[in-house]
C-alpha positions, 0 to 999 in steps of 0.5 A: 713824510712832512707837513710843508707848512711846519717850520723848518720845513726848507732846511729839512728838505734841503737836507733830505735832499743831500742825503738821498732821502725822498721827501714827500708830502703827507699829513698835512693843511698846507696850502696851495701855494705851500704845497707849489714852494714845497715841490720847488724846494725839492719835494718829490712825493705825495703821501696818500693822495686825498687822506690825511691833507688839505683837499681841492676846493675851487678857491683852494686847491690845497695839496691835492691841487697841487699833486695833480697839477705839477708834473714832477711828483710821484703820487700814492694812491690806496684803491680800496674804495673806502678811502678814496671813492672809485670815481676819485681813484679815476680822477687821480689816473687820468690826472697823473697817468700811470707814470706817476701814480703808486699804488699802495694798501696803507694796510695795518697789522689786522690785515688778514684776520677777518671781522672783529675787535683787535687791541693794536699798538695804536689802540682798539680797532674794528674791522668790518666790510673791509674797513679799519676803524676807530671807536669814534669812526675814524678810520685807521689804516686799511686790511687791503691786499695788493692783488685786490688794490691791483683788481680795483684799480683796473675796475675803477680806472680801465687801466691795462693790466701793464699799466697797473704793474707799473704803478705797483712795481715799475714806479716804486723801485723808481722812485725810492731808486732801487729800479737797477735791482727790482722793479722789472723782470730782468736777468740779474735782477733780485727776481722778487716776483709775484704770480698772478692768476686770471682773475688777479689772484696771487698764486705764487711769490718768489723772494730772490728767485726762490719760491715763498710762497705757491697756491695750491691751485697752481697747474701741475707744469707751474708746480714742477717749475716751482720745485726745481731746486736752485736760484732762479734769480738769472732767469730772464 
């Protein structure tokens, strides 16, 4: 991740480039028109679309502008609510589609432990109604879970639910080129997996095609199938 305004940027990227490393965009005032050298230099990814970056003004597009208006970038997105309002997460869908879109949760270490005051590496933070915050109000990170950034995403966006596993699998393994081995159920596949329930909860993970994880609300056929010794990872 770099900022396109800093100098040495082209060098750098050329660089990345040869060695296979995606460059991308984030954490950043570049302008419009910095943000457009960059992408033809060779920047092929935008880090959290809307936080952390110069945003769209109507004279100033800013890095947004560009990331929505360019069609060879792939684009993060976190769909908590909190740091990008629903009716942006939409904007950014129907601006890119889902081929370029990525859902990420931008989650810290306080994810998963409820309400409080936590001391982190980066220093003390608060955790309350779902957000992350500095003493000063700053927010820092999020406590989001990818099941709910998938749930959100088809309640802001009306999106399928195809589209969405595109956007949080598919897309990814694509764009850090690791599709041929993730990224899909296919035999011969690494079978990394995710189970969702009705309601897009996880019910079950699976890391090389063995079980890491079952729900204990999972039916009984399911349970079965998830204790038959072995590798599943040939499974089509």
């Amino acid at each position: 991740m770099l900022a396109p305004e800093i100098d040495g940027r082209v060098e750098l990227v050329d660089s990345l480039r040869q060695a296979g490393v995606v460059a991308s965009i984030g954490h950043s005032n570049a302008t419009y028109d910095e943000a457009i050298e960059s992408i033809d230099r060779g920047f092929s990814h935008v880090t959290h679309l809307f936080n952390g970056m110069s945003g769209f003004h109507h004279r100033e597009p800013g890095i947004v502008g560009a990331a929505l208006l360019r069609d060879e970038p792939t684009v993060e997105l976190i769909a908590d609510g909190v740091h990008v309002r629903p009716e942006a997460v939409r904007l950014a869908y129907r601006s890119t589609g889902a081929d370029r879109l990525i859902l990420i949760t931008d989650s810290m270490r306080a994810k998963g432990f409820g309400p409080g005051t936590y001391d982190l590496d980066t220093g003390t933070v608060s955790v309350a109604d779902g957000e992350v915050r500095l003493p000063d109000g700053t927010l820092a990170g999020s406590v989001l879970r990818m099941d709910r950034a998938i749930d959100n995403l088809v309640e802001y966006t009306g999106c399928s639910m195809r589209e969405a596993i595109r956007m949080t699998s598919e897309n990814p393994a694509k764009r850090i080129d690791v599709f041929d081995r993730k990224g899909s159920i296919r035999a011969g596949k690494d079978a990394d997996l995710v189970v969702l329930d009705a309601n897009r909860s996880v019910v079950a993970t699976f890391c090389r095609g063995a079980v890491a994880y079952r729900s204990d609300t999972l039916n009984s056929t399911f349970q079965d199938w998830c204790s038959v010794e072995g590798n599943h990872s040939n499974r089509e």
